[in-house]
N, CA, C and O atoms as a GROMACS GRO file, in nm:
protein
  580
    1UNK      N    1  18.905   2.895   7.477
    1UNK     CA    2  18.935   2.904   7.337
    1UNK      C    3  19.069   2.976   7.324
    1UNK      O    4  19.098   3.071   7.397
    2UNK      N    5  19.157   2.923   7.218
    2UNK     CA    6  19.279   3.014   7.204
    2UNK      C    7  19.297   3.083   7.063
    2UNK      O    8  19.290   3.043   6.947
    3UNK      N    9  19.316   3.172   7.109
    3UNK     CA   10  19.312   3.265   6.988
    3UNK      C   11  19.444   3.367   6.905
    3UNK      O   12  19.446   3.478   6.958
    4UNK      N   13  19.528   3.358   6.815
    4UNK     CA   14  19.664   3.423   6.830
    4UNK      C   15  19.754   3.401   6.956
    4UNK      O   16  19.829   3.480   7.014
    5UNK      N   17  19.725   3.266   6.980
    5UNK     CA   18  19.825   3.257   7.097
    5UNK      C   19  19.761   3.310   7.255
    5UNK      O   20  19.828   3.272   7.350
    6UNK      N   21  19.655   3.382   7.283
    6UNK     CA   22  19.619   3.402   7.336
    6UNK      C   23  19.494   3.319   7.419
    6UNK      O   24  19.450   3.220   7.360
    7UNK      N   25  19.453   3.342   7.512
    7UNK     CA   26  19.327   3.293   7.550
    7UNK      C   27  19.215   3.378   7.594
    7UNK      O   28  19.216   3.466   7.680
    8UNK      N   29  19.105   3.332   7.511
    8UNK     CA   30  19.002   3.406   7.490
    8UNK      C   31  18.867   3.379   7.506
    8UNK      O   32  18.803   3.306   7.431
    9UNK      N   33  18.822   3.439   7.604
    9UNK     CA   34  18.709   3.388   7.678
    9UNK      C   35  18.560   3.495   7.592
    9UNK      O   36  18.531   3.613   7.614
   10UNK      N   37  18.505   3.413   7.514
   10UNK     CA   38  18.368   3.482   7.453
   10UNK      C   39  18.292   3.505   7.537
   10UNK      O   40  18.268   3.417   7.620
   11UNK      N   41  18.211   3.664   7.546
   11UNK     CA   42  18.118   3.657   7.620
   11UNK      C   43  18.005   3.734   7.520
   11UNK      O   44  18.013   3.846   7.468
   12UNK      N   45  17.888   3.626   7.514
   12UNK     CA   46  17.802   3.680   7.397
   12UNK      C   47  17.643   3.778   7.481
   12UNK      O   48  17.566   3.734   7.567
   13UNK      N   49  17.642   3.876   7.433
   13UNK     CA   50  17.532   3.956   7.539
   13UNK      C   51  17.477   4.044   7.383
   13UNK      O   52  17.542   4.080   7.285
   14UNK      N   53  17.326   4.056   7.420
   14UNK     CA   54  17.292   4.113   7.276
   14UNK      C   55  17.191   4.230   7.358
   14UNK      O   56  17.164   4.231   7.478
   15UNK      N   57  17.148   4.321   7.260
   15UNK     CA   58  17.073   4.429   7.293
   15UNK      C   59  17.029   4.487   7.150
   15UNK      O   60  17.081   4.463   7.041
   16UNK      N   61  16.957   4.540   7.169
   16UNK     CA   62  16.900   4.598   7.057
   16UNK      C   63  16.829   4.760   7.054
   16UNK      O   64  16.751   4.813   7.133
   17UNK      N   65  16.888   4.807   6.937
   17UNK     CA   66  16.856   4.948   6.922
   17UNK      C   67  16.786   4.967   6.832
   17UNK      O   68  16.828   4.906   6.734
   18UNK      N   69  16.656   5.046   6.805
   18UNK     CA   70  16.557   5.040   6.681
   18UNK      C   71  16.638   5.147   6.601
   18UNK      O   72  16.689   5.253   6.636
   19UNK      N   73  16.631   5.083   6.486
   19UNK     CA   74  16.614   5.140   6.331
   19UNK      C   75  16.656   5.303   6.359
   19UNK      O   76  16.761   5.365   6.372
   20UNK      N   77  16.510   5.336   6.360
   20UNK     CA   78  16.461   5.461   6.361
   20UNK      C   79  16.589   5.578   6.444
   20UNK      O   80  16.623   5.695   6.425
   21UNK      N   81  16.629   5.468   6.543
   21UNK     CA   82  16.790   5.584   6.594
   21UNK      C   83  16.897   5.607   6.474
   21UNK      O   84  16.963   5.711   6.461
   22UNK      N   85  16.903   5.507   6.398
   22UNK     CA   86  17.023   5.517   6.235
   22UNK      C   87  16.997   5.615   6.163
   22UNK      O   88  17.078   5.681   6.098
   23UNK      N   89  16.850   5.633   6.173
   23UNK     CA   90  16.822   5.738   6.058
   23UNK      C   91  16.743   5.893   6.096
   23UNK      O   92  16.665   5.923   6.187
   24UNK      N   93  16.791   5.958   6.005
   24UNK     CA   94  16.765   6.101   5.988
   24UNK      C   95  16.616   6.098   6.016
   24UNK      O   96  16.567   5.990   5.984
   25UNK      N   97  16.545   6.171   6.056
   25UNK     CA   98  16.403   6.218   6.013
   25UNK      C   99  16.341   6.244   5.896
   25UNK      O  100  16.353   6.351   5.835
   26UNK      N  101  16.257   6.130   5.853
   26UNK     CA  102  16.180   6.116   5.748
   26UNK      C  103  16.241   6.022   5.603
   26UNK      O  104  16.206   6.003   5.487
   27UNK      N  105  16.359   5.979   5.697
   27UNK     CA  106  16.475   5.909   5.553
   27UNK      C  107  16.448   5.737   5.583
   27UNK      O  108  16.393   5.686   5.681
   28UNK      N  109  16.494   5.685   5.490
   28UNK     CA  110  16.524   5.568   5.526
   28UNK      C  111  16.666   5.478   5.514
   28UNK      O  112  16.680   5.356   5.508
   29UNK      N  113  16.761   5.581   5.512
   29UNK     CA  114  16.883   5.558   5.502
   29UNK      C  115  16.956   5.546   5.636
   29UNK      O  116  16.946   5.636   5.720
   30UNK      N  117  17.022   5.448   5.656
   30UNK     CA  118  17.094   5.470   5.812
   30UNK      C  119  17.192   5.504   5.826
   30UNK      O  120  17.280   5.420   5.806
   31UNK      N  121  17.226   5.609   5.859
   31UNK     CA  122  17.331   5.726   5.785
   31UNK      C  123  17.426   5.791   5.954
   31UNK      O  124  17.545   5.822   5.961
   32UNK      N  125  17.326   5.794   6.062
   32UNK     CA  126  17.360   5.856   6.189
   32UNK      C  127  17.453   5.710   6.295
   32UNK      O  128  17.417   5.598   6.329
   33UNK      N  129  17.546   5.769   6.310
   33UNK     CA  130  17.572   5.685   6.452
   33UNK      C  131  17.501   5.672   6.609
   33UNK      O  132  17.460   5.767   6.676
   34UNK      N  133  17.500   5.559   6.640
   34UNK     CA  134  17.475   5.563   6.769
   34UNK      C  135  17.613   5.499   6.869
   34UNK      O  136  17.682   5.397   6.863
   35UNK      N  137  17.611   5.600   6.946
   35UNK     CA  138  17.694   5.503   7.090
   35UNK      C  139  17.668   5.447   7.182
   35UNK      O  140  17.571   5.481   7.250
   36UNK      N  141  17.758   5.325   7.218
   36UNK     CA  142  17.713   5.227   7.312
   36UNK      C  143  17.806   5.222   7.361
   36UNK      O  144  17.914   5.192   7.310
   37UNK      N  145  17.778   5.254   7.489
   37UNK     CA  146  17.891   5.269   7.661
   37UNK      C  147  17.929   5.120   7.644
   37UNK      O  148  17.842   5.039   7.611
   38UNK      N  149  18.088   5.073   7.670
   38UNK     CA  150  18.090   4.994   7.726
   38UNK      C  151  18.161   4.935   7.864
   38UNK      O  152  18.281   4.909   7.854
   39UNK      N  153  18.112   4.918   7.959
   39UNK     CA  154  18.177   4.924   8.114
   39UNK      C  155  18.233   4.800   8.142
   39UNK      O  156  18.183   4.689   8.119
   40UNK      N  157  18.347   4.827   8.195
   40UNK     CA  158  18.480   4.716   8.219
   40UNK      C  159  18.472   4.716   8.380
   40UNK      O  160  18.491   4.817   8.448
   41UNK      N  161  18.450   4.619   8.417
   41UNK     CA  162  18.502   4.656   8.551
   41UNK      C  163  18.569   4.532   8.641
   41UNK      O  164  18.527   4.417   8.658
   42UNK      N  165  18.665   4.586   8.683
   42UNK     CA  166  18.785   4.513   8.740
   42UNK      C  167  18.797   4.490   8.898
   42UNK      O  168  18.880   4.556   8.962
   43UNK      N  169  18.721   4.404   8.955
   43UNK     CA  170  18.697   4.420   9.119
   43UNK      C  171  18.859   4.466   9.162
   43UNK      O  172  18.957   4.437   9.093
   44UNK      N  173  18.865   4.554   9.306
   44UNK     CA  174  18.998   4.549   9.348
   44UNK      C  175  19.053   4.398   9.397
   44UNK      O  176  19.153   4.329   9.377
   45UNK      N  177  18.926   4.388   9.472
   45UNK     CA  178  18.883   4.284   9.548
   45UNK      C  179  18.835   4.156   9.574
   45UNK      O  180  18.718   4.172   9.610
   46UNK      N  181  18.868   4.009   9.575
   46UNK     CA  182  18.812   3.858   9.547
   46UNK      C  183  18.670   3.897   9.564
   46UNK      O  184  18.581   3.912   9.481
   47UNK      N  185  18.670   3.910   9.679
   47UNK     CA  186  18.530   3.923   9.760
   47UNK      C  187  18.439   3.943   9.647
   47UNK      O  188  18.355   3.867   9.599
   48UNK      N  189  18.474   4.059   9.616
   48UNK     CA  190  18.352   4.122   9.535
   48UNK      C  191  18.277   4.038   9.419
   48UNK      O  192  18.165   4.065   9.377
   49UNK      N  193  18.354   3.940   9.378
   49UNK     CA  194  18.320   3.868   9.285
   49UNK      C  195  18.196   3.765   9.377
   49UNK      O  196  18.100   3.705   9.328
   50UNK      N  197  18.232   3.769   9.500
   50UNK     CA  198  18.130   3.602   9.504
   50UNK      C  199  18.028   3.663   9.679
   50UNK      O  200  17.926   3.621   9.733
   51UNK      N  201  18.113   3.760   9.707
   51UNK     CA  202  17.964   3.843   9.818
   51UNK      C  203  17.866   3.918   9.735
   51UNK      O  204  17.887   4.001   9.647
   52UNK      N  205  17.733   3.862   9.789
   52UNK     CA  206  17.617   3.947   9.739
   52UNK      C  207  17.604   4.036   9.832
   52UNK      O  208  17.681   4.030   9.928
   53UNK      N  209  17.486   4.156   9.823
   53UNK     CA  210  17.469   4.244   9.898
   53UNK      C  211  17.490   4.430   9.832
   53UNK      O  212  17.550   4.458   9.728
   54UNK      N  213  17.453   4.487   9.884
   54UNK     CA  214  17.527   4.592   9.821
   54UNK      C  215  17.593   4.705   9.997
   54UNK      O  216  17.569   4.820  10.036
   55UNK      N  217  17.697   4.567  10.065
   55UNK     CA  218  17.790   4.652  10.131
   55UNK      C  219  17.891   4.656  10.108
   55UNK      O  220  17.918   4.659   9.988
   56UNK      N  221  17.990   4.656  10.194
   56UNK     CA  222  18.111   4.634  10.196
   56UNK      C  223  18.230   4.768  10.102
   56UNK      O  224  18.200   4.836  10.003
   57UNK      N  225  18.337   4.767  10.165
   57UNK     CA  226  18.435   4.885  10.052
   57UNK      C  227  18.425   4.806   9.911
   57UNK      O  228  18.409   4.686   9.888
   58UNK      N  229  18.435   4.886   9.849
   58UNK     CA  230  18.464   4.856   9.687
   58UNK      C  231  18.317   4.798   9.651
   58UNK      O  232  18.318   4.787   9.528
   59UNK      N  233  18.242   4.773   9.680
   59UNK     CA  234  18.102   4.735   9.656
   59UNK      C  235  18.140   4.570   9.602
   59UNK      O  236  18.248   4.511   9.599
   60UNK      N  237  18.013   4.531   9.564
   60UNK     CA  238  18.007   4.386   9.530
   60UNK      C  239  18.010   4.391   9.402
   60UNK      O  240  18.042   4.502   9.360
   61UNK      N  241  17.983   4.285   9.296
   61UNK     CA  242  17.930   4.306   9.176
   61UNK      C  243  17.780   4.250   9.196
   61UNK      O  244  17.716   4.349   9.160
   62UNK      N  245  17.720   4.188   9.219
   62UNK     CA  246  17.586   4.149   9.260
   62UNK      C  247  17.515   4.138   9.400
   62UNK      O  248  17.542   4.099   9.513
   63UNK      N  249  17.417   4.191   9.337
   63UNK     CA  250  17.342   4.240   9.486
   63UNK      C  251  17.222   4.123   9.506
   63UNK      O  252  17.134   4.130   9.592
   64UNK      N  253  17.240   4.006   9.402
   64UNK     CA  254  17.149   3.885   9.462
   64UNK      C  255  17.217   3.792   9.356
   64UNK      O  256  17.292   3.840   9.270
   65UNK      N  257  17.179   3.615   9.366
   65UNK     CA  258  17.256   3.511   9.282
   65UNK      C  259  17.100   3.512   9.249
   65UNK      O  260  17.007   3.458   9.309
   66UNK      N  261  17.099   3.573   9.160
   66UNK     CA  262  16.920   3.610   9.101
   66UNK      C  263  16.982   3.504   8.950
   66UNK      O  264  17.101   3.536   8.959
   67UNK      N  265  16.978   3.437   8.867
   67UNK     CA  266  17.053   3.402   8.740
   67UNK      C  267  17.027   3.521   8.626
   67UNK      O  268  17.079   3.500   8.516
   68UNK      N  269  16.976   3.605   8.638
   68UNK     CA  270  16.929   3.708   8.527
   68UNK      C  271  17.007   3.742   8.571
   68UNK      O  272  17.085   3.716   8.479
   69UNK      N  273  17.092   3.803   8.672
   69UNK     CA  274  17.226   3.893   8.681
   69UNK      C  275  17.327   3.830   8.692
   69UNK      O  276  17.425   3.858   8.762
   70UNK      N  277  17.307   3.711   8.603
   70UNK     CA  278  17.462   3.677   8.560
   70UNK      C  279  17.585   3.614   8.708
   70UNK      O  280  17.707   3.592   8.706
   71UNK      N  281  17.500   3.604   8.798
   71UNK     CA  282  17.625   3.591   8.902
   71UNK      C  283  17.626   3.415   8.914
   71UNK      O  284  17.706   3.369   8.996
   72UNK      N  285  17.536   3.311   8.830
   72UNK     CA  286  17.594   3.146   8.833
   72UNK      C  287  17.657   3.141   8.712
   72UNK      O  288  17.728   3.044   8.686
   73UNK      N  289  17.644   3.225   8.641
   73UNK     CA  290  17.703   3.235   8.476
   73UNK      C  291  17.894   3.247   8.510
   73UNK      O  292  17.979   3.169   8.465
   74UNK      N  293  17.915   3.352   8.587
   74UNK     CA  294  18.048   3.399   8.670
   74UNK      C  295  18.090   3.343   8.718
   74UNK      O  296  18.206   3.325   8.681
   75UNK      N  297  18.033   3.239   8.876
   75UNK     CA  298  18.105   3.162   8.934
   75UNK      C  299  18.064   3.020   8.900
   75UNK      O  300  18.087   2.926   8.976
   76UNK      N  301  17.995   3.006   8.770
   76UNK     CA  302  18.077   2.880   8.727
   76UNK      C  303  18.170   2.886   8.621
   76UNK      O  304  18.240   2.790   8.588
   77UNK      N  305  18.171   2.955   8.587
   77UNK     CA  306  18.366   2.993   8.506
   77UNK      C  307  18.449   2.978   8.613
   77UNK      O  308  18.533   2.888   8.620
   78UNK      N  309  18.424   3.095   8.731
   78UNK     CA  310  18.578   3.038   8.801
   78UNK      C  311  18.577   2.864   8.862
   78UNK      O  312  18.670   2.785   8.880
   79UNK      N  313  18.460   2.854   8.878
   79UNK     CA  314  18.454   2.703   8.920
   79UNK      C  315  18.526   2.590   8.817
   79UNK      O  316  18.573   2.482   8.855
   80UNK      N  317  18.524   2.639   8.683
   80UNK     CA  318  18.538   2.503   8.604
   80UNK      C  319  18.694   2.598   8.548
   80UNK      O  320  18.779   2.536   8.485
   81UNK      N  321  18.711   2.729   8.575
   81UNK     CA  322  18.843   2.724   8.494
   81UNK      C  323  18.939   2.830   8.587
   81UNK      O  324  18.953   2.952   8.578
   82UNK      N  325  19.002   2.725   8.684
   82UNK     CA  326  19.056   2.774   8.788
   82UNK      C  327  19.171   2.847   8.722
   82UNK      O  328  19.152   2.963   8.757
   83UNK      N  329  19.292   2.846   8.638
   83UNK     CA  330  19.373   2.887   8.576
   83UNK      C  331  19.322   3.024   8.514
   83UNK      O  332  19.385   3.128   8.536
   84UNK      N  333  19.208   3.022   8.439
   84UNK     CA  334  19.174   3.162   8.395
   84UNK      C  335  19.184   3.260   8.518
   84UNK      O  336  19.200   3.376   8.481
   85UNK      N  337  19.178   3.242   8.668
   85UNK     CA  338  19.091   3.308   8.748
   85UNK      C  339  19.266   3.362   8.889
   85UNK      O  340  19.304   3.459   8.954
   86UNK      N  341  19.304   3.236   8.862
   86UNK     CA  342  19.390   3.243   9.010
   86UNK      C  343  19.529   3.177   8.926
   86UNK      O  344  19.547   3.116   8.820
   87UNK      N  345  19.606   3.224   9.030
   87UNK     CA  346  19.757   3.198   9.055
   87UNK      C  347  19.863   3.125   9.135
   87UNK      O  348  19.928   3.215   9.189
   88UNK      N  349  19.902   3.033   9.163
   88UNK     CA  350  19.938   3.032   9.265
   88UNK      C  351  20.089   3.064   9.337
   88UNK      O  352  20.136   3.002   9.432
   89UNK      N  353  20.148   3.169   9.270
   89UNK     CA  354  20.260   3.284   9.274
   89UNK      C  355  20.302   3.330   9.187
   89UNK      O  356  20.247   3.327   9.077
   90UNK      N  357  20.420   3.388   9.212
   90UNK     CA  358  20.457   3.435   9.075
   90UNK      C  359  20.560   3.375   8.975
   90UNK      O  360  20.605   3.421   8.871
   91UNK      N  361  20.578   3.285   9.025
   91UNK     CA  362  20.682   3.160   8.936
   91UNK      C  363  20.607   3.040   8.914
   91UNK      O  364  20.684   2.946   8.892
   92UNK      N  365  20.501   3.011   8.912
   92UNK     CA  366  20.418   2.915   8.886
   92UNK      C  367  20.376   2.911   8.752
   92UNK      O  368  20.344   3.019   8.702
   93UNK      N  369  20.371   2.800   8.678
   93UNK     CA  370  20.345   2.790   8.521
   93UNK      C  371  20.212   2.887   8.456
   93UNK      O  372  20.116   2.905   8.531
   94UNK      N  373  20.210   2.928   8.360
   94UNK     CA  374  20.110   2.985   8.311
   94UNK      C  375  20.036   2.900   8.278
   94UNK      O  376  20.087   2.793   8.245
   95UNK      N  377  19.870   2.914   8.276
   95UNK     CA  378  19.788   2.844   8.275
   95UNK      C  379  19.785   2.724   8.328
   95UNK      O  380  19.710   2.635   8.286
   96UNK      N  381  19.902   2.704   8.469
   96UNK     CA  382  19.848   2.564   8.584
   96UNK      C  383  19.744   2.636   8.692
   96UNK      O  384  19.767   2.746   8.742
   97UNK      N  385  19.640   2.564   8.716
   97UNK     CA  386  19.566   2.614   8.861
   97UNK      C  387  19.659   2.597   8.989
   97UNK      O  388  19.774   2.555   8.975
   98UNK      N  389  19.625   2.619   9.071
   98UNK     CA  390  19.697   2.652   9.185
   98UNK      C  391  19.631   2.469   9.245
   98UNK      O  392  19.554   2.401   9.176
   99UNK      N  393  19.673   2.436   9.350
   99UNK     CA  394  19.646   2.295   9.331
   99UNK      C  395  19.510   2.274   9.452
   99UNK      O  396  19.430   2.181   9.456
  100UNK      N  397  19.517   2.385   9.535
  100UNK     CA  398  19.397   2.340   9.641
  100UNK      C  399  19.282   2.468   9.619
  100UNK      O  400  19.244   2.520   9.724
  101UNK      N  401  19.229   2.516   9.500
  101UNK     CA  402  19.128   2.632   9.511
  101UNK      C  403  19.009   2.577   9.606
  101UNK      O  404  19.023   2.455   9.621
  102UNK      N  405  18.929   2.613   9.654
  102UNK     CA  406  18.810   2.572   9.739
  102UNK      C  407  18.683   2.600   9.649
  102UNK      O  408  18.699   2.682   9.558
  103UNK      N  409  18.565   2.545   9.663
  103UNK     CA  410  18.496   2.542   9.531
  103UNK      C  411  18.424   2.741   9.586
  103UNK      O  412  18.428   2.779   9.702
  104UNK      N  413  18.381   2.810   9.495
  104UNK     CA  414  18.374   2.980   9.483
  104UNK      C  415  18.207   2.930   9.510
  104UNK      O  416  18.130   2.869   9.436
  105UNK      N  417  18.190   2.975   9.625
  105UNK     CA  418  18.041   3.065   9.588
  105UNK      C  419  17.968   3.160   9.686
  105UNK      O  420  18.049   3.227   9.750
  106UNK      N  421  17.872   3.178   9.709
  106UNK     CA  422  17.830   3.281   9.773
  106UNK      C  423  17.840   3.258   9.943
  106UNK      O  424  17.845   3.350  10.024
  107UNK      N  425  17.840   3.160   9.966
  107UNK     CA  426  17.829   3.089  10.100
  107UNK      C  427  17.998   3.048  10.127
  107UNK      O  428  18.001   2.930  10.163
  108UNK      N  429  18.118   3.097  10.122
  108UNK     CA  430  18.207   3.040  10.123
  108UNK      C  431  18.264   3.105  10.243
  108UNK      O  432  18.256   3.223  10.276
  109UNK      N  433  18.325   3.006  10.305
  109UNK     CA  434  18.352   3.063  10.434
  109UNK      C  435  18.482   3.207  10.471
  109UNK      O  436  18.584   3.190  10.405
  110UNK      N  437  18.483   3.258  10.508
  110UNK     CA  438  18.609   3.341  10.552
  110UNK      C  439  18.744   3.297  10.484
  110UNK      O  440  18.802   3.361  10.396
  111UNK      N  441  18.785   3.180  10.536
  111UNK     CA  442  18.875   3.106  10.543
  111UNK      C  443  18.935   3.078  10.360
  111UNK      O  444  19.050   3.089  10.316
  112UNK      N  445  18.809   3.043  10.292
  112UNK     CA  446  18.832   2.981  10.168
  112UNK      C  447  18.808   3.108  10.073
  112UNK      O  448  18.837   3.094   9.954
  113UNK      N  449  18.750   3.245  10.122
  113UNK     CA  450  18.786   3.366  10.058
  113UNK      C  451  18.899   3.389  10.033
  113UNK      O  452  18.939   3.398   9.917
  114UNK      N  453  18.998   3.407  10.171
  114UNK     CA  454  19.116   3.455  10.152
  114UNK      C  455  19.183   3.365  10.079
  114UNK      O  456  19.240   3.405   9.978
  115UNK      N  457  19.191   3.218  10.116
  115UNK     CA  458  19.311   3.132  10.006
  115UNK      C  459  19.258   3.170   9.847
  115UNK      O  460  19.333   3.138   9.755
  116UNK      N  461  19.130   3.236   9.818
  116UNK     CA  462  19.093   3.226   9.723
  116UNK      C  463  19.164   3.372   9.661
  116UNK      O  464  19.199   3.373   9.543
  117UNK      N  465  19.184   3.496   9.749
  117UNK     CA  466  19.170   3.609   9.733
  117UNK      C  467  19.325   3.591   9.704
  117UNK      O  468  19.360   3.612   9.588
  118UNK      N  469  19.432   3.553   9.805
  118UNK     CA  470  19.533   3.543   9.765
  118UNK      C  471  19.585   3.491   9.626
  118UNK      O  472  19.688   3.544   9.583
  119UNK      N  473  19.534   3.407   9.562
  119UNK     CA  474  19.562   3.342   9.436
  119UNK      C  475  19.498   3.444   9.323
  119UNK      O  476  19.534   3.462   9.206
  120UNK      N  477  19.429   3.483   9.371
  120UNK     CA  478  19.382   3.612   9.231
  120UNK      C  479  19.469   3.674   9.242
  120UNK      O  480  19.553   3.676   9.152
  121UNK      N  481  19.485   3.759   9.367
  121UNK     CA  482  19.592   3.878   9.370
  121UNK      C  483  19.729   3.851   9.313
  121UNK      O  484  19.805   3.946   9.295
  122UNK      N  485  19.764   3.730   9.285
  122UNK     CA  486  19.880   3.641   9.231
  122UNK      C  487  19.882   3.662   9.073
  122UNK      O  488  19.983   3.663   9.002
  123UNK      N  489  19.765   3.676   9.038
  123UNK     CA  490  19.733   3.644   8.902
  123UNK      C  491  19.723   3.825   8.854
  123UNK      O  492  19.786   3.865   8.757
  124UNK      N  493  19.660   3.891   8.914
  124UNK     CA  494  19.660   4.012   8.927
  124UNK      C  495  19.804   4.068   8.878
  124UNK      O  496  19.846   4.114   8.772
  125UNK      N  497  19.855   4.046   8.997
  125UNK     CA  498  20.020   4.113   8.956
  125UNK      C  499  20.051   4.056   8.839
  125UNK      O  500  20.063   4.141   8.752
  126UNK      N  501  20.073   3.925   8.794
  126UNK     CA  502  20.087   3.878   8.649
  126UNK      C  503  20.026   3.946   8.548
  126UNK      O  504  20.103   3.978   8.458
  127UNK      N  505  19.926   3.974   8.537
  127UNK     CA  506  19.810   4.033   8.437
  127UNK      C  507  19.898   4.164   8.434
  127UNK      O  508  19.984   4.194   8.351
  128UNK      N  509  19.844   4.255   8.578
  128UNK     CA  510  19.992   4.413   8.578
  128UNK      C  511  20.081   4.417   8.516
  128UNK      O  512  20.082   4.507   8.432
  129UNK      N  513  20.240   4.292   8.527
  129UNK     CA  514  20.324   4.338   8.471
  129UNK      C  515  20.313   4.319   8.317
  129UNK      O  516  20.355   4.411   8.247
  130UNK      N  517  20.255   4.196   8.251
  130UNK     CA  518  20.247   4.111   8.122
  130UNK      C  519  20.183   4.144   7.987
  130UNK      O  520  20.206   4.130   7.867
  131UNK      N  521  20.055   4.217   8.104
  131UNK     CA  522  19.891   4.214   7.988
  131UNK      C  523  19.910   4.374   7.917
  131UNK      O  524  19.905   4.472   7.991
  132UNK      N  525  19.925   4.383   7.816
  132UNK     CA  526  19.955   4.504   7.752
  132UNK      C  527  19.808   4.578   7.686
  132UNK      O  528  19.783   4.698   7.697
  133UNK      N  529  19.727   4.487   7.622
  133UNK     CA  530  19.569   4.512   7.581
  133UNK      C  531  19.462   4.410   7.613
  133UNK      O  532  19.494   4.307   7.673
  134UNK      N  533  19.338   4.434   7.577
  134UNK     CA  534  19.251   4.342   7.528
  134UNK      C  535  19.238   4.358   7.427
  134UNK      O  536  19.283   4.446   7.354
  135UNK      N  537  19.152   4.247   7.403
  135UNK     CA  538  19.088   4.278   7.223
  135UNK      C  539  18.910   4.240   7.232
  135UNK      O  540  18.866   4.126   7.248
  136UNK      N  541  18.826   4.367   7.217
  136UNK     CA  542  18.688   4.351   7.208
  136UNK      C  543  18.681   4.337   7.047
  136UNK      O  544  18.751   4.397   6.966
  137UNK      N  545  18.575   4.240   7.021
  137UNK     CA  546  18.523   4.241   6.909
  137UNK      C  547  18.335   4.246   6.941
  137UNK      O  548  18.275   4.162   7.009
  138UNK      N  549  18.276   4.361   6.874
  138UNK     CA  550  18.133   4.379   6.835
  138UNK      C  551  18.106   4.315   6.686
  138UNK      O  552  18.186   4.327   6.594
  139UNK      N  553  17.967   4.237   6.675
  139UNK     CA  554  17.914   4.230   6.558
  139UNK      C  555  17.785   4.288   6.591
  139UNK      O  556  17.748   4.315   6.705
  140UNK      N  557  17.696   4.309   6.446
  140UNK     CA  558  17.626   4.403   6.460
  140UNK      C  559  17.530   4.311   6.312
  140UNK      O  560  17.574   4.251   6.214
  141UNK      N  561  17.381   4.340   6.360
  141UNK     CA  562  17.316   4.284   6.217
  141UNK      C  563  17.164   4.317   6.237
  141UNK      O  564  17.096   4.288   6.335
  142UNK      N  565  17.114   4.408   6.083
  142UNK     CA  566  17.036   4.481   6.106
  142UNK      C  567  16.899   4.416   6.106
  142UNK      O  568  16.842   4.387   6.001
  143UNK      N  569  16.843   4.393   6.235
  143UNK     CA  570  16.690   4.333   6.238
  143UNK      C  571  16.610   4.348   6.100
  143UNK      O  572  16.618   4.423   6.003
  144UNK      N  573  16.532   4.241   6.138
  144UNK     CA  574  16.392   4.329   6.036
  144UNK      C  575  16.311   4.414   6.016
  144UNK      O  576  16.295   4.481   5.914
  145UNK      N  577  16.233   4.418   6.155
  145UNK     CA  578  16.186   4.549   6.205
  145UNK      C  579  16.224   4.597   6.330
  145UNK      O  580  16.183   4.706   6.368
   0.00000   0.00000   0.00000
């Protein structure tokens, strides 16, 4: 999706906090704030995106391709949108894929890590010198009960 010129990848995740945290004791006004952590995290590392396990430096992001933890949700984005993900230097068009990615997944050999790892790290430095913010947007809507 493009958004202000930008490209903008929605990621919709919901949770829910009861009522009863908004409000004072004995009120029914929702008057109190609550905070909600939100954690960004930026592998150093290709790897980490598509090794399960919980070894290796820098850790993994998933410790099984369980689908409740989100790890076929992940590598089929980089699968279907090679340009969001990789680079293939630093004079290469914005938003072209690199022309030989190898398909990402948990079983991928040595070989097709690194061509893979190299093209992030490509994209990486781009993102470093270029990317100045993000932009999170929360919506919020008050259950029934």
């Amino acid at each position: 999706m493009t958004q202000d010129g930008a490209s903008v990848t929605v990621i919709t995740q919901s949770f829910a906090i009861p009522a009863r945290s908004f409000r004072a004791e004995g009120s029914n006004n929702t008057t109190k704030t609550v905070p909600k952590t939100l954690y960004w995290i930026w592998p150093e590392q290709f790897k980490s995106y598509v090794r399960t396990g919980n070894a290796g430096y820098g850790g993994n992001l998933f410790a099984s391709t369980d689908p409740a933890a989100g790890y076929a949700a992940l590598v089929g984005d980089i699968n279907s949108n090679h340009a969001r993900h990789f680079r293939a230097d630093s004079t290469s068009v914005p938003g072209q894929a690199p022309s030989a990615v190898p398909p990402v997944g948990a079983g991928m050999s040595s070989a097709d890590v690194e061509t893979c790892a190299s093209y992030y790290n490509n994209a990486d430095e781009v993102i470093d010198k270029n990317i100045k913010y993000i932009r999170v947007r929360f919506t919020a809507k008050e259950a029934d009960k």
